[in-house]
C-alpha positions in Angstrom: 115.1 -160.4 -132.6 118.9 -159.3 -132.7 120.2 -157.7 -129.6 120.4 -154.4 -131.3 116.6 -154.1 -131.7 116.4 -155.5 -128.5 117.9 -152.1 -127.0 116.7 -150.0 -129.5 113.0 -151.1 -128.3 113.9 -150.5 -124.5 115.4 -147.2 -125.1 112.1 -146.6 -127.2 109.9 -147.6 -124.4 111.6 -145.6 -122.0 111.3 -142.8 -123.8 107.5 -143.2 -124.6 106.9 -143.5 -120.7 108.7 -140.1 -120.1 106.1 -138.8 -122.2 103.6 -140.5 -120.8 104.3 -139.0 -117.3 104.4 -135.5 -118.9 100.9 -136.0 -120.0 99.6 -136.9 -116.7 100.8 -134.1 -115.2 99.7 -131.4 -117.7 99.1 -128.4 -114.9 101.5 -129.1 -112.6 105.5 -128.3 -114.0 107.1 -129.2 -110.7 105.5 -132.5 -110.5 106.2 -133.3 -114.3 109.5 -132.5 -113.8 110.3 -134.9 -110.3 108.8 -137.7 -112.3 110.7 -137.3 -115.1 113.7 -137.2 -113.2 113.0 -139.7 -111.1 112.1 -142.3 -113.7 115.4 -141.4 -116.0 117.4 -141.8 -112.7 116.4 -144.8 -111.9 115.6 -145.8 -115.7 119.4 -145.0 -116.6 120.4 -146.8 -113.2 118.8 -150.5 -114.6 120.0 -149.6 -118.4 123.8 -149.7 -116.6 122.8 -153.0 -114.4 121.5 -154.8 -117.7 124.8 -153.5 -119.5 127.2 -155.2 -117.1 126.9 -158.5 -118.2 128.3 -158.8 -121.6 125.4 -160.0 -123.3 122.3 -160.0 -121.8 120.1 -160.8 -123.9 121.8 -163.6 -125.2 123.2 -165.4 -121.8 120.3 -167.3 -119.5 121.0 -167.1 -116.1 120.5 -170.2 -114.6 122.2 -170.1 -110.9 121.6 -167.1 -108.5 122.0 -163.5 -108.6 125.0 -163.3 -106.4 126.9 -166.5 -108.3 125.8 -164.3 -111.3 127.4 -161.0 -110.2 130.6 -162.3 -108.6 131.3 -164.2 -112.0 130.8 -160.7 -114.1 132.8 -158.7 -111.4 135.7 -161.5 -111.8 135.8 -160.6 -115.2 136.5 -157.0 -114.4 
């Protein structure tokens, strides 16, 4: 799978689980509409932590999260 597809399928499931938390809540708007939000806020939050490194998909992180995140904010 090229990285591409790679996003393309987790926007796509992202999407489908927004509608699946607007089918569980078919009587109640307000609750619809906090778990929506909720789960695009954090949703959009990890989309923008996966998107820091360069390549994510195509980089295997071998050493620990902090080695990992103060090599990619060096490169800032």
């Amino acid at each position: 799978m090229t990285p591409p597809l790679k996003w393309l399928s987790i926007v796509i499931f992202g999407f489908l689980t927004q509608v699946a938390l607007l089918l569980v809540h078919p009587g109640n708007r307000r609750a619809s509409r906090v778990a929506v939000a909720l789960f695009t806020v954090a949703f959009s939050f990890c989309l923008l932590v996966v998107a820091f490194f360069d390549a994510p998909f195509e980089v295997v992180l071998r050493d620990e999260p902090g080695k990992t995140m103060r090599a990619a904010l060096e490169k800032l």
